[in-house]
TORBA-793119 format. One record per residue (C-alpha): x, z, y. Coordinates in pm, whole numbers. Layout:
@x->X | z->Z | y->Y $
...
end
This chain:
@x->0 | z->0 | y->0 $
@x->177 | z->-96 | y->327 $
@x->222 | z->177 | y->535 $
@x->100 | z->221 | y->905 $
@x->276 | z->-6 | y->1166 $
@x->389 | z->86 | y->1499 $
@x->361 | z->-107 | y->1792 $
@x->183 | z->-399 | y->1705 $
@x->152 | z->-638 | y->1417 $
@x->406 | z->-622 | y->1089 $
@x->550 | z->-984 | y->1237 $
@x->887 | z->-938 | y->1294 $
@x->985 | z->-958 | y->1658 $
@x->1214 | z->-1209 | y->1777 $
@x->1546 | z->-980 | y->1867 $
@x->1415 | z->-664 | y->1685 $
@x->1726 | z->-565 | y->1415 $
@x->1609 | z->-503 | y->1061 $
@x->1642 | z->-156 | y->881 $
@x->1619 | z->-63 | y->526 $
@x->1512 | z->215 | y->391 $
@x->1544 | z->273 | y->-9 $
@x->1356 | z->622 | y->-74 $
@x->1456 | z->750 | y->-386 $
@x->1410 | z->1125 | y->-591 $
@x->1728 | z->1233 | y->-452 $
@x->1860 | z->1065 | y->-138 $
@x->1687 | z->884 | y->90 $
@x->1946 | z->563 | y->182 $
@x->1938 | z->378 | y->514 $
@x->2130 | z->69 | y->628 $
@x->2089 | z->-155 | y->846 $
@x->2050 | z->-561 | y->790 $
@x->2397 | z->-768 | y->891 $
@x->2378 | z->-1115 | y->1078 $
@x->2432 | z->-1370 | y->851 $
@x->2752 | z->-1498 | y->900 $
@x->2850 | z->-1876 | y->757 $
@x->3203 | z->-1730 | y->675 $
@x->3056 | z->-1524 | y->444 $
@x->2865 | z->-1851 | y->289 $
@x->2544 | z->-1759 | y->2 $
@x->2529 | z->-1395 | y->-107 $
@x->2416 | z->-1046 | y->-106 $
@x->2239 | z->-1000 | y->246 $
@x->2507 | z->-800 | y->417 $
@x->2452 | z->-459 | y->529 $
@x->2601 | z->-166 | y->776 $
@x->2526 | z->185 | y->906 $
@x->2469 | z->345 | y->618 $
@x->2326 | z->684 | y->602 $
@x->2189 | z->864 | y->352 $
@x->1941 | z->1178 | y->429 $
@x->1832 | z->1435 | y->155 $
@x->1459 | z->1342 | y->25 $
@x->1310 | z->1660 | y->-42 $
@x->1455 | z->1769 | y->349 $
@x->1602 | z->1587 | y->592 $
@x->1627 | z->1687 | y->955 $
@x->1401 | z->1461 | y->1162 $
@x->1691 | z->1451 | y->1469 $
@x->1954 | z->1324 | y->1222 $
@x->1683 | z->1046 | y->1156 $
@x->1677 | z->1000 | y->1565 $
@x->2060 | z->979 | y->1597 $
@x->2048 | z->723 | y->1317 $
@x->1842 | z->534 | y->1438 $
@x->1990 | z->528 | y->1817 $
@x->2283 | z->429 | y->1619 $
@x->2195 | z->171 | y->1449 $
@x->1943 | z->-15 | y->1697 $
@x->1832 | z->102 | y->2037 $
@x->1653 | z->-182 | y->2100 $
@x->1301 | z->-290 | y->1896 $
@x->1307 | z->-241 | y->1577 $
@x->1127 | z->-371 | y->1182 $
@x->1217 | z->-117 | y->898 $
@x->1157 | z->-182 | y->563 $
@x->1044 | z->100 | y->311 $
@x->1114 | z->38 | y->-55 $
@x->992 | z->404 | y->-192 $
@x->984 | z->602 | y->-525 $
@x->875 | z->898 | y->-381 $
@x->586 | z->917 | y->-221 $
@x->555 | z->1216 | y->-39 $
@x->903 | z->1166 | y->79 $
@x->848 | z->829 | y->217 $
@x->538 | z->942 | y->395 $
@x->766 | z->1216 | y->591 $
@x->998 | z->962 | y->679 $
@x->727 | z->699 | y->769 $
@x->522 | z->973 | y->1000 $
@x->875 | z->1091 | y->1186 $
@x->969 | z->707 | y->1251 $
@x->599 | z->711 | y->1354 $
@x->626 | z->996 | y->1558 $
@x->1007 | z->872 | y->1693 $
@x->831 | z->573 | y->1813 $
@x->573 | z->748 | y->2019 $
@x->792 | z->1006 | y->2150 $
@x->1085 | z->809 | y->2272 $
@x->904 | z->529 | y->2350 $
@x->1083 | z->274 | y->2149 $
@x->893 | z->-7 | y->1938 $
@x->947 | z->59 | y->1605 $
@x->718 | z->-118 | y->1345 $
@x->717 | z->-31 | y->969 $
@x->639 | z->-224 | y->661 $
@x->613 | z->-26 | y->263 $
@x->802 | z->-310 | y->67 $
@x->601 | z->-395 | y->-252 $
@x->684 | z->-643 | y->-568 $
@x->522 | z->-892 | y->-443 $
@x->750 | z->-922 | y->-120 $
@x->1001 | z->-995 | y->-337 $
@x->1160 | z->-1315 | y->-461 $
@x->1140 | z->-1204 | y->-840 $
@x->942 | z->-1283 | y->-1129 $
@x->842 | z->-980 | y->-1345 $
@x->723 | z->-1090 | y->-1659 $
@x->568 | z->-738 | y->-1723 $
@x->184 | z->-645 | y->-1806 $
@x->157 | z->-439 | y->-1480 $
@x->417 | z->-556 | y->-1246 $
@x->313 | z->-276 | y->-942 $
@x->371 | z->7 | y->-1162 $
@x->757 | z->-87 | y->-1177 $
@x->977 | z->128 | y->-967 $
@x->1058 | z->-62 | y->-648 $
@x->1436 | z->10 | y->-651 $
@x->1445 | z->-148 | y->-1008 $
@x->1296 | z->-489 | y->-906 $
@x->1458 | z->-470 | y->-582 $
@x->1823 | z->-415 | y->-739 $
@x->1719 | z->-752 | y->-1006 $
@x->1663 | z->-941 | y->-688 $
@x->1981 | z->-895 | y->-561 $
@x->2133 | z->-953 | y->-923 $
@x->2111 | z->-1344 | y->-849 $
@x->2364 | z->-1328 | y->-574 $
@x->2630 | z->-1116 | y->-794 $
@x->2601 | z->-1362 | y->-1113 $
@x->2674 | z->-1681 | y->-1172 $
@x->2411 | z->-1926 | y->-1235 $
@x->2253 | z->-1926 | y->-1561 $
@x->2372 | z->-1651 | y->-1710 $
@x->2128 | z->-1328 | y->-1767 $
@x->2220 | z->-989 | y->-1626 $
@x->2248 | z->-634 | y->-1748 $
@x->2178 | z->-410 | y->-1421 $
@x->2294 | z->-46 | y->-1488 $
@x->2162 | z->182 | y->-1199 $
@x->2321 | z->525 | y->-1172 $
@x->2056 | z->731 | y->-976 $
@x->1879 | z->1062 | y->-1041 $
@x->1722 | z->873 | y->-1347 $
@x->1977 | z->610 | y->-1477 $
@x->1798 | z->261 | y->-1551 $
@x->1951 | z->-32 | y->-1765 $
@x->1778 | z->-335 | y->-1744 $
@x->1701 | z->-713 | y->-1794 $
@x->1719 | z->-1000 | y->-1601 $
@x->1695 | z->-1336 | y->-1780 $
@x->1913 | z->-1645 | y->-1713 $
@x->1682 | z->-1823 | y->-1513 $
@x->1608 | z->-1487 | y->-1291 $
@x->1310 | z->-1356 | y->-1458 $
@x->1217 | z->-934 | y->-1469 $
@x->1206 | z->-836 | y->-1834 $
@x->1198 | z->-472 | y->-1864 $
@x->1451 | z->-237 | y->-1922 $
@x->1496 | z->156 | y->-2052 $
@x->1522 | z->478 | y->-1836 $
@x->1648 | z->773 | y->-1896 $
@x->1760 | z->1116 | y->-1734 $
@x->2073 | z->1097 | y->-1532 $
@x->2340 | z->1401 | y->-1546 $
@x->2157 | z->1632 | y->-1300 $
@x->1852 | z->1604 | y->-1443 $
@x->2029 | z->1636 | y->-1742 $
@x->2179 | z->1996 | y->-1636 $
@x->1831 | z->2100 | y->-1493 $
@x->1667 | z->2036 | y->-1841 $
@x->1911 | z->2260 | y->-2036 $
@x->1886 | z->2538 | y->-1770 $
@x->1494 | z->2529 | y->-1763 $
@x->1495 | z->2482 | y->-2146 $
@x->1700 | z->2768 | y->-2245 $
@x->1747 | z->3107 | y->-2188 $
@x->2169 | z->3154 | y->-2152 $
@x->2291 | z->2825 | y->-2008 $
@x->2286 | z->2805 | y->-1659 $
@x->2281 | z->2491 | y->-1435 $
@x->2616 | z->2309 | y->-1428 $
@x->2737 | z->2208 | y->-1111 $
@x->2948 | z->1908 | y->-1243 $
@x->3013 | z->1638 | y->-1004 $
@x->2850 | z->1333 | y->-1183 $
@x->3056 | z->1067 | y->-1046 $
@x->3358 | z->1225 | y->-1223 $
@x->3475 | z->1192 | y->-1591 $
@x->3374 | z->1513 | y->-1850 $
@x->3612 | z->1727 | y->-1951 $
@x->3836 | z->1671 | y->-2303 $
@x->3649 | z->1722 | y->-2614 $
@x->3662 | z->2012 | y->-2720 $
@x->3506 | z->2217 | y->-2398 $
@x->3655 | z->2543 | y->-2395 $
@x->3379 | z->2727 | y->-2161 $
@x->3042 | z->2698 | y->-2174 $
@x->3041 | z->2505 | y->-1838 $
@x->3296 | z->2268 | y->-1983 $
@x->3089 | z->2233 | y->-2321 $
@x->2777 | z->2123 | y->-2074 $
@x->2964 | z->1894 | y->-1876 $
@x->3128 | z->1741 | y->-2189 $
@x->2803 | z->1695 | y->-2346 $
@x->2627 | z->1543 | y->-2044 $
@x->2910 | z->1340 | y->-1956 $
@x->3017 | z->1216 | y->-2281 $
@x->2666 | z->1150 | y->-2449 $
@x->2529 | z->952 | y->-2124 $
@x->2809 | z->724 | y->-2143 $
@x->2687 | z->668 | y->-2527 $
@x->2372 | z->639 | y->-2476 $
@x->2416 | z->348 | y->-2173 $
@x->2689 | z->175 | y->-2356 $
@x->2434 | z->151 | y->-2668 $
@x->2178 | z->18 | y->-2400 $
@x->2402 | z->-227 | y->-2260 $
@x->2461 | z->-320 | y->-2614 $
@x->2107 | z->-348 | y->-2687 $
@x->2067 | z->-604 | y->-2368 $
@x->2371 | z->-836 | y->-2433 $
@x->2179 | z->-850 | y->-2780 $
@x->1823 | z->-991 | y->-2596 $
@x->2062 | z->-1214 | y->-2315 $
@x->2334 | z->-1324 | y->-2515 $
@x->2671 | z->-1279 | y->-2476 $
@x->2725 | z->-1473 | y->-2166 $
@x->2518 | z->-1192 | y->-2004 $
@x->2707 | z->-982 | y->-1698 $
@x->2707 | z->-648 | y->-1666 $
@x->2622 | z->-491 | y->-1306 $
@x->2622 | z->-188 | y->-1191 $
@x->2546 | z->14 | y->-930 $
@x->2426 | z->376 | y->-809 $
@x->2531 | z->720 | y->-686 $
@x->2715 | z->809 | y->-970 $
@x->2834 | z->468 | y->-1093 $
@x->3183 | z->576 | y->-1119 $
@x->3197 | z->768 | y->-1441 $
@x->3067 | z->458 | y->-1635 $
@x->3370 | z->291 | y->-1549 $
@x->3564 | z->301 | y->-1866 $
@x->3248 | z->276 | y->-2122 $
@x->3176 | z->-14 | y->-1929 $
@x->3484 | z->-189 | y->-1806 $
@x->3411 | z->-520 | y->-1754 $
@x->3091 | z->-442 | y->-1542 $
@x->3088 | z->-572 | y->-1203 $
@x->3042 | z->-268 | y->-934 $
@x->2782 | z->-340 | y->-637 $
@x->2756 | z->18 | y->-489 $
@x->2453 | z->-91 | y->-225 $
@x->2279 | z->-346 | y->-439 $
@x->1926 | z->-198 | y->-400 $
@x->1915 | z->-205 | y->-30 $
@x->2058 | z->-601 | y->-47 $
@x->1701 | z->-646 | y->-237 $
@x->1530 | z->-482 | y->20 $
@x->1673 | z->-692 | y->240 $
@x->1556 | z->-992 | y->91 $
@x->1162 | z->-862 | y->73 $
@x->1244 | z->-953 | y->468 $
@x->1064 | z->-1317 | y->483 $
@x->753 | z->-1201 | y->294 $
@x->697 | z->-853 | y->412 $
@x->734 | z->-939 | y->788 $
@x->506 | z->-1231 | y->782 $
@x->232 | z->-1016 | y->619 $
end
């Protein structure tokens, strides 16, 4: 459902800079839309300013400094959300920003439909917008005619399918290591939540404290279970398939997966490409 716009009609005004917003369980990550540049020649929409603001409760003038930052003048932002609630807060302070400050801001709530993907799924909506977003951008990152494996390291971690010819096929999800951690602390009634970083590699097998022995587990098994994923997909794609990946925590996959390709922003380049459709809406 496209969210409330401010200042007039969702048409993007001529001079007004582009901002993406990609709302997620975690982290809510903002960027802001590059000019295209001929240099550069075709692929991934480039991207700047990035900020990223906590979901569950982020400070509405860190918002406002962003967004002084990144455009003073008008402004079109794009909302690709997986959490509601959190996407409302952020929609209502832009909302309220707007008002306030007196600065014309209008917002659009990305949807799959905005963007150029086919999913070949029974109910395409219920598909989490980062997911289709991120299989977007996968056509810019792999070479023609050859299908893709997209590996997203977020609070859940997603592995899925994009066919040779660019088409949405589905995928698996599954917990990511703070979830992970959270589980076994509210499942239990001695181990408490680790405080591993995620983006670094587990300790040695054997762990030799009970913290270590978490970590190990997490780290080690989640690496498994994504390489047996990944094996799973080159199985449906064939072999010529590519591996991309992207995500917070993207960096401890490295050596289960090492000949992925790393795109760290890849789900706000999809946003950016919902552009066309979204703003002429």
């Amino acid at each position: 459902m496209a969210a409330e716009v401010v200042g007039g009609g969702p048409e993007r005004a001529a001079g007004a800079t582009l901002l993406l917003a990609d709302v997620g369980n975690s982290r809510i990550k903002l960027a802001r839309l590059g000019e295209p540049s001929p240099a550069r020649g075709p692929g991934l929409p480039a991207i700047s300013h990035r900020q990223d603001l906590d979901s569950q409760a982020f400070r509405p003038d860190n918002l406002e400094r962003w967004l002084l930052a990144a455009a003073p003048g008008p402004v079109v932002m794009l909302v690709a959300s997986v959490h509601d609630a959190a996407a409302a807060r952020l929609e209502a302070t832009i909302a309220e920003i707007s008002a306030t400050k007196h600065r014309p801001i209008r917002q659009r709530r990305v949807s799959h439909s905005d963007l150029p993907l086919e999913v070949r799924l029974p109910e395409p909506h219920r598909v989490g917008i980062d997911r289709l977003a991120g299989a977007a951008a996968c056509r810019f990152v792999v070479p023609p005619g050859r299908g893709c494996v997209l590996v997203d390291c977020g609070t859940a971690a997603t592995v899925d399918l994009v066919a040779a010819d660019g088409g949405f096929l589905g995928g698996a999800i599954l917990p990511g290591p703070v979830l992970m951690a959270r589980a076994l602390a509210a499942g239990t009634s001695r181990l408490t939540a680790a405080a591993a970083d995620a983006g670094m590699p587990p300790p040695a097998m054997p762990g030799r404290s009970t913290a270590d022995a978490i970590a190990v587990g997490i780290g080690l098994g989640i690496q498994g279970a994504i390489a047996r994923l990944e094996a799973e997909a080159r199985a449906v794609l064939g072999p010529a398939a590519v591996t991309v990946l992207t995500g917070g925590w993207r960096t401890a996959l490295r050596d289960s997966l090492p000949e992925a390709i790393e795109v760290p922003d890849l789900v706000l380049a999809g946003i950016a490409l919902a552009a066309d459709r979204a703003c002429s809406r």
